[in-house]
C-alpha positions in Angstrom: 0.0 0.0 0.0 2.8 2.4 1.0 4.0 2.0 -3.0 0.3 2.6 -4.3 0.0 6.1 -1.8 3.7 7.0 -2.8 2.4 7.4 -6.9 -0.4 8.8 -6.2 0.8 11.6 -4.7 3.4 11.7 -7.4 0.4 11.5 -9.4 -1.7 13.7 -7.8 1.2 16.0 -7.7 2.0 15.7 -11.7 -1.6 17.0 -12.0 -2.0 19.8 -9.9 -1.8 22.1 -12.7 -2.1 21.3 -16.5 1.5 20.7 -18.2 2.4 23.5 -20.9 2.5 22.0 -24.5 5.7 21.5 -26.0 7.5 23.0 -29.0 10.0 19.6 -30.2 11.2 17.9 -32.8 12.1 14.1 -32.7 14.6 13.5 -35.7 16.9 10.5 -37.0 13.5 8.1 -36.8 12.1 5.2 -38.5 9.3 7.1 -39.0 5.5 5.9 -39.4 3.2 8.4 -40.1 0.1 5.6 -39.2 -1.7 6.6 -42.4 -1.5 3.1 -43.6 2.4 4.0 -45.7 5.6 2.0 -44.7 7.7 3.6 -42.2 10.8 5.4 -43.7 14.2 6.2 -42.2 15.8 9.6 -41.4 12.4 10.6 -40.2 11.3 13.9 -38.8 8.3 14.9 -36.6 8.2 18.9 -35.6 5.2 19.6 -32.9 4.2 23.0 -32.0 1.6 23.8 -29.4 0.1 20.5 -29.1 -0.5 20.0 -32.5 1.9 18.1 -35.6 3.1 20.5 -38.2 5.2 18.1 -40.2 6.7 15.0 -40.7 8.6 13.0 -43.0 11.9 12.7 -44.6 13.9 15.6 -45.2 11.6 17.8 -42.9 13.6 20.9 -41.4 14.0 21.6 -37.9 12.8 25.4 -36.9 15.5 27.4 -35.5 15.6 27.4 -32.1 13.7 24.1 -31.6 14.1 21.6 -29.1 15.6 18.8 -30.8 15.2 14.8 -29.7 17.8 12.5 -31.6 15.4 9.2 -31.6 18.8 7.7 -32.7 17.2 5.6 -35.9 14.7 4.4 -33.7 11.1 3.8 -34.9 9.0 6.8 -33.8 4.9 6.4 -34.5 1.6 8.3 -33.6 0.3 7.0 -30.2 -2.0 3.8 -30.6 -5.4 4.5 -30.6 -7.3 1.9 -28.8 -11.0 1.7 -30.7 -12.7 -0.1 -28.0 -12.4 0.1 -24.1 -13.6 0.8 -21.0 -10.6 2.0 -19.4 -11.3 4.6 -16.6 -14.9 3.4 -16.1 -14.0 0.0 -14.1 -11.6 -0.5 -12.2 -12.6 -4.1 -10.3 -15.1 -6.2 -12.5 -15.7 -7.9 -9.1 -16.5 -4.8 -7.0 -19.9 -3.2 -8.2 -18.6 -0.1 -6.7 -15.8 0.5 -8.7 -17.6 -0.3 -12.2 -19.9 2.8 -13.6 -20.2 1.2 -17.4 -23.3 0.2 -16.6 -26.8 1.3 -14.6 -29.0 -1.4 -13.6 -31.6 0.7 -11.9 -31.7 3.9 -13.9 -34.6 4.8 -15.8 -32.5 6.1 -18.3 -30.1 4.4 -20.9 -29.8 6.2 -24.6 -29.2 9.6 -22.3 -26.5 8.1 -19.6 -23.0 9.6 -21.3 -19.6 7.8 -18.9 -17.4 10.9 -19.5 -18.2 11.8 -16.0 -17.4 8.8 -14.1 -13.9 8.5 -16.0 -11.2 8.4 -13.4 -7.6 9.7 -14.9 -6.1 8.0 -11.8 -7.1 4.6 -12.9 -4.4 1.6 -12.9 -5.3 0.7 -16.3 -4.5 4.3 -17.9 -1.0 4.6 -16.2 -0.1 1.1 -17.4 -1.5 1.4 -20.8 0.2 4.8 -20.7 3.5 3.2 -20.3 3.2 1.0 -23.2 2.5 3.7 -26.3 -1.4 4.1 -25.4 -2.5 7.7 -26.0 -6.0 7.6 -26.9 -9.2 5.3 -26.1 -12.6 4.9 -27.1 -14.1 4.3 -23.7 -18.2 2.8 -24.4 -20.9 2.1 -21.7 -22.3 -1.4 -21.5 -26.3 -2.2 -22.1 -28.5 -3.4 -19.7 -32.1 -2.5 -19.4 -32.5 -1.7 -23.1 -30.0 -1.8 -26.1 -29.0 1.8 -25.8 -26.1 1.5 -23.4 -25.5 5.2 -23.4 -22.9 8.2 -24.7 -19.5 6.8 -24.6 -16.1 8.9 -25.0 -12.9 9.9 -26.3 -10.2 10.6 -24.0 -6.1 10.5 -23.7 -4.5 8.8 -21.0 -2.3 11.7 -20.2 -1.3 12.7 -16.7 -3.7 15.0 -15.8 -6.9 15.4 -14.4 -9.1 16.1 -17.6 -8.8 13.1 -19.8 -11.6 13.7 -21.6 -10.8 14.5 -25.4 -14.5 14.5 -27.0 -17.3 13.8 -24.4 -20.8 12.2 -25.9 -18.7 10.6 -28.7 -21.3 8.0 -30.1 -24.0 6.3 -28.8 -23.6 2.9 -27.9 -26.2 -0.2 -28.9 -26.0 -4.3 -28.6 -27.7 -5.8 -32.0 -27.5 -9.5 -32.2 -28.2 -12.4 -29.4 -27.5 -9.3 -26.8 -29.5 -6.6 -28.1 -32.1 -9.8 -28.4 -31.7 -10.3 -24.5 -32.1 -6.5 -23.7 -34.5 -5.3 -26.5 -37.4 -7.8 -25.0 -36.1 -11.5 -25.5 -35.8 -11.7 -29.2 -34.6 -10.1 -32.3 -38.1 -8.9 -33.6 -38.7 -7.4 -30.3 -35.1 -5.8 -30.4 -35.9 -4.2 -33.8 -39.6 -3.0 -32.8 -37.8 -1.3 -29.7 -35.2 0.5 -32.0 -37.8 1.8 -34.6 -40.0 3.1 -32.2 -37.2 4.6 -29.9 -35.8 6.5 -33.5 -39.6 7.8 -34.6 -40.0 8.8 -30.7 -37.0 10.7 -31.3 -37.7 12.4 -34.2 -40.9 13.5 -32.8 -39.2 14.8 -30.2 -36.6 17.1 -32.9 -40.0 17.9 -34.2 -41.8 19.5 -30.9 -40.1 18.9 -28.0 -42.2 20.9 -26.1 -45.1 18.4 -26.9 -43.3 15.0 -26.0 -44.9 13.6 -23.4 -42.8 11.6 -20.9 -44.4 9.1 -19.4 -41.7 8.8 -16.6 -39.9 5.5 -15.3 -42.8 3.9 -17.6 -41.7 5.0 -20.2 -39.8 3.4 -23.5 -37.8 6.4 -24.5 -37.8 9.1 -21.5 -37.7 13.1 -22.6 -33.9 12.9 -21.7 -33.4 9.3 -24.0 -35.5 10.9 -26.8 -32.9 13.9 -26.7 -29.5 12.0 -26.5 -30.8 10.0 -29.8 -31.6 13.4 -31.9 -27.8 13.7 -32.9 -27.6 10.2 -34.2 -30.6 10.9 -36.0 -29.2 14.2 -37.4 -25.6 12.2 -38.0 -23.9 14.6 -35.6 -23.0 11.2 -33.1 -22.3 8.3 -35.2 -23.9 4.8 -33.6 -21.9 2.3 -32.8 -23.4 -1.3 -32.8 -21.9 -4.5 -31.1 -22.8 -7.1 -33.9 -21.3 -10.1 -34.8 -23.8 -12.3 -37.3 -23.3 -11.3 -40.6 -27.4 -11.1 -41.6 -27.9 -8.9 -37.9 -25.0 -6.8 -40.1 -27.3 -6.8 -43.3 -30.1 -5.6 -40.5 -28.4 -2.8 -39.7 -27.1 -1.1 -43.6 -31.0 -1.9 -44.6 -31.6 0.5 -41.6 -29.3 3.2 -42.5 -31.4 3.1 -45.7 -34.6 3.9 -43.9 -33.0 6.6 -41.4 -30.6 7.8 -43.3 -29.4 10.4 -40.9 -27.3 7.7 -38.8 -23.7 7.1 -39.1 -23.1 3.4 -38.1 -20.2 1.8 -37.1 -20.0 -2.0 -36.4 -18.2 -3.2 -33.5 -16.9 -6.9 -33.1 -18.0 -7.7 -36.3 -17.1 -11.4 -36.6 -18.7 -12.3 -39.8 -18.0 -9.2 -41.6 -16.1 -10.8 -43.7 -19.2 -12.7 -45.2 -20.8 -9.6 -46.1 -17.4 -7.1 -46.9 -19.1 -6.0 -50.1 -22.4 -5.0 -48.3 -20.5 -3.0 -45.7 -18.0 -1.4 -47.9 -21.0 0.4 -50.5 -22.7 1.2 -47.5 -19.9 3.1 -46.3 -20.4 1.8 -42.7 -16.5 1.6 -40.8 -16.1 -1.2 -38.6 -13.9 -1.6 -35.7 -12.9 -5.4 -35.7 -11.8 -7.8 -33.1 -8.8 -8.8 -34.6 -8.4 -12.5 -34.1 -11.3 -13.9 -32.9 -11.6 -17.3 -34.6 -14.2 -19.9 -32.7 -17.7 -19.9 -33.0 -18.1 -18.5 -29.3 -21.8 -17.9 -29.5 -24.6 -18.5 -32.3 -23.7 -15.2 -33.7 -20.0 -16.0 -34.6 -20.4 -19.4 -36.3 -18.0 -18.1 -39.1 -15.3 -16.2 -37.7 -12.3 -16.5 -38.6 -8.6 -14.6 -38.3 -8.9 -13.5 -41.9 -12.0 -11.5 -41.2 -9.9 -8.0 -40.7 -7.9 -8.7 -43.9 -10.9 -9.6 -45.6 -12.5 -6.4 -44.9 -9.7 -4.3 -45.5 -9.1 -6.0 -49.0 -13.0 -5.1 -49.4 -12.5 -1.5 -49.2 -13.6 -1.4 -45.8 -12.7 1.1 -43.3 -11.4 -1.0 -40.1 -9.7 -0.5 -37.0 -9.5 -2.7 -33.9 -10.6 -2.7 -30.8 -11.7 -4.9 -27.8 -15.2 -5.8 -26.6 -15.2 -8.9 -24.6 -11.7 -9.3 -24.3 -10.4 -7.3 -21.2 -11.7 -3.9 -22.6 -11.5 -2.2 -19.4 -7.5 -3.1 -18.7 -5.7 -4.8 -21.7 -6.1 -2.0 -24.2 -2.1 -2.8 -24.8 -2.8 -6.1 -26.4 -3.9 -4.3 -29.7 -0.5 -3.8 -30.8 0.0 -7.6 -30.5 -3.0 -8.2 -32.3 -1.8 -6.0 -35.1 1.3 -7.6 -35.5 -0.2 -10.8 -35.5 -2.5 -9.9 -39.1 0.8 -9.2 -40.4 1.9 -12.5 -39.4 -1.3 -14.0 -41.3 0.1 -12.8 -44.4 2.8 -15.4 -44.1 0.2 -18.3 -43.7 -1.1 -20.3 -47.0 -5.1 -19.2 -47.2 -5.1 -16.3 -45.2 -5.8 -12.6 -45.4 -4.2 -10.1 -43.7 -2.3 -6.8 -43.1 0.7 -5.3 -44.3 2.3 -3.6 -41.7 1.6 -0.4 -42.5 -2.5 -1.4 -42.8 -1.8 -2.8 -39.4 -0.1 -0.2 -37.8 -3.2 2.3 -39.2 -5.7 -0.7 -37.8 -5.0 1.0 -34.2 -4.3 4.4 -34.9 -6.2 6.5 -37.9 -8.3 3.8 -38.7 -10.2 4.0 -35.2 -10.0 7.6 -34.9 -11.4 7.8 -38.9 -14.1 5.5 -38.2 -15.6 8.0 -35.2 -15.3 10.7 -36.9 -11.9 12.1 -35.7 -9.8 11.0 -38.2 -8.8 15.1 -39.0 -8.0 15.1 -35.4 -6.4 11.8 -33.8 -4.5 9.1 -35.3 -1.4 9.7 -37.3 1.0 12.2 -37.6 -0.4 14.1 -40.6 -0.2 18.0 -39.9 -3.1 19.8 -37.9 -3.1 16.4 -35.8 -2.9 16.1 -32.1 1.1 15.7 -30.9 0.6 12.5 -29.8 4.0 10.4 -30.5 5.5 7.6 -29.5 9.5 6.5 -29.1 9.8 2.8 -29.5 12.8 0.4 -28.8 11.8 -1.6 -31.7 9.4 -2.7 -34.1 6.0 -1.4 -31.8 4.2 -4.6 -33.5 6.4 -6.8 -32.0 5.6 -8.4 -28.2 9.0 -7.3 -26.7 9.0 -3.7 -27.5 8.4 -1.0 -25.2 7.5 2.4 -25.4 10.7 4.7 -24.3 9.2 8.3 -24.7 5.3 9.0 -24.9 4.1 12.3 -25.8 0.2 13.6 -25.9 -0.7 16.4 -27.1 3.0 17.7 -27.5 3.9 16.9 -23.2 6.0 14.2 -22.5 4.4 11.9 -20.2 5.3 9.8 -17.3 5.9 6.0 -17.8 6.2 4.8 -13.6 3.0 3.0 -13.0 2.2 0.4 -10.0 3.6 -2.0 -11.7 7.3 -0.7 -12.8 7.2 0.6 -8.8 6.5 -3.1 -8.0 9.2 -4.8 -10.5 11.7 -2.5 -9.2 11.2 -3.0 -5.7 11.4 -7.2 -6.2 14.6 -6.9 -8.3 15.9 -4.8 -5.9 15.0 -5.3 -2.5 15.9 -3.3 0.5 16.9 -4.7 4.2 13.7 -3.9 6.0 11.6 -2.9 2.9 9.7 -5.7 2.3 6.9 -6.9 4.1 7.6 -9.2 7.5 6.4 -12.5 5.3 9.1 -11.5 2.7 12.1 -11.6 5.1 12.7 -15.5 5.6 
């Protein structure tokens, strides 16, 4: 305990007032600019106020400039993690500590997380630490398939994380939406028509809606937090993995054609690739999910992101039922390993620079903030990352993280932990420890 109080004071400390931007440039870098390209040597990045204002080879370093030599070392936009719920749980076991969900509200399209996110969380200083700038964080369902406004947010060391409150709306299609719409997939699609005429009555007059309280299918507030999705101001993001619930959803985009979905898990895109890419619809993939874990993935397969992406889709990665709320690091394995499928007889996957862009523009494109977040194109957020080595590869680790132009600390819990076992102290340890 005396280790976990000691960095959060350091913690608390680092945050007491908001860190100053930084003027740099990083030069002599195996550069990836994360717009899908190759990397290429002699790389420069220059950031000023926050923001990227160029990078490439042969880019010129302003006078007077702070300068980092990376020393040839690969040097990429931060990895943007397209599906958590980092800063929203902390112990899945502890009720207390998890606000991703509301049993008892009488609210759901209208709950938004970006106030519960907690910039002291474990998870963020650890994900941090291993070239993790940016998250989607998403609210999970429960009494109805709207789980609620999720957000985007950095897991810099301060204490406003939050990069775009009321991202997207989030809503479960498939055998959970089913479940939560009324116990069946007709009953599920009734609920989400009525709950998007409901709220375009609602655009129409809102003085008229009536609200018919805890009673009610779509309270005032719900009927509100939908009207941006209607207008396509909030894009929709839909946890579905069949690929006919996936045919469900583009046939609805036809009939309200306001909404900007985006598909989420997806493990049977690949079936319907065409569909999805003329549609226009972005899906942010689990990357290797490859057993028929429910009724609803009967076809998935590890070529389903490569499939997509030879499709014409738009595709990212992200995490939904896999850790979500701790393991947002794991994405840059998963890259790596679709580069590794191209290598096998049969299957489909990434190059590396389709890979590297699978968790950094492609998620932030697929939301919406692709002229924001993502890559290191100029007008983009300084977020950049100093790697050891190749960052696709499992033993690399982040050596310099920058967001929005600040360097960032890498200690976390666990680096305080390591150190202390490797070196241990007469009288430091606890009393068990000392035989």
């Amino acid at each position: 305990m005396r280790g976990l109080a000691t960095l959060t004071a350091a913690l608390l400390a680092a945050t007491a007032m908001p860190a100053l931007a930084q003027d740099v440039a990083i030069t002599n870098a195996k550069l990836v600019v994360g717009d899908g390209s190759q990397p290429v040597d002699g790389g420069t990045v220059v950031i000023r106020s926050g923001r990227v204002v160029a990078a490439g080879a042969g880019v010129a370093v302003p006078g007077g400039m702070a300068t980092v030599d990376a020393g040839g070392r690969w040097v990429s936009p931060g990895i943007f993690a397209g599906f958590t719920r980092m800063g929203i749980i902390e112990v899945d076991g502890v009720s207390e500590t998890n606000d991703s969900y509301a049993d008892n509200s009488p609210f759901n399209a209208a709950l938004d997380v970006a106030s519960a996110v907690n910039p002291l969380s474990g998870p963020i200083q650890v994900n941090r630490a291993e070239g993790i700038t940016r998250a989607v964080v998403a609210p999970a369902a429960r009494g109805s398939i709207f789980a609620g406004q999720g957000a985007v947010i950095d897991l810099a060391a301060h204490m406003s994380p939050v990069t775009r409150a009321k991202a997207f709306q989030f809503m479960e299609w498939g055998e959970t939406g089913a479940q939560r719409g009324g116990g069946s997939r007709p009953a599920a699609m009734a609920l989400l028509r009525n709950a998007l005429f409901e709220a375009q009555a609602y655009g129409r007059n809102p003085g008229a809606y009536l609200d018919r309280g805890k009673d009610a299918l779509l309270t005032r507030a719900d009927a509100e937090a939908l009207g941006p999705v209607l207008r396509g101001a909030m894009p929709l993001l839909v946890h579905v993995e069949r690929a006919s619930d996936m045919l469900t959803i583009i046939a609805l985009k036809r009939e309200f054609a306001g909404i900007r979905p985006v598909l989420v898990g997806a493990s049977e895109g690949w079936m319907v690739a065409r569909e999805i890419a003329a549609a226009g619809i972005p899906v942010i993939a689990s990357a290797l999910v490859d057993l028929p874990a429910s009724f609803d993935q009967l076809a998935a397969t590890q070529s389903n992101v490569g499939r997509l992406a030879a499709a014409g889709v738009t595709v990212g990665i992200g995490q939904i039922n896999d850790d979500e709320s701790r393991q947002a690091r794991l994405v840059k394995q998963y890259a790596g390993n679709l580069v590794a499928l191209t290598r096998v007889p049969g299957a489909s996957g990434l190059s590396w620079g389709q890979a590297f862009a699978a968790i950094s523009s492609k998620p932030a494109e697929a939301i919406g903030m692709g002229e924001e977040l993502g890559s290191l194109r100029p007008g983009r957020r300084g977020d950049v990352v100093i790697w050891d080595g190749d960052p696709l590869e499992v033993g690399t680790a982040a050596t310099a993280v920058y967001i929005d132009g600040v360097e960032q600390p890498l200690e976390n819990r666990q680096t305080r932990l390591r150190q202390r076992y490797l070196d241990p102290k007469e009288g430091g340890l606890p009393k068990a420890y000392q035989h």
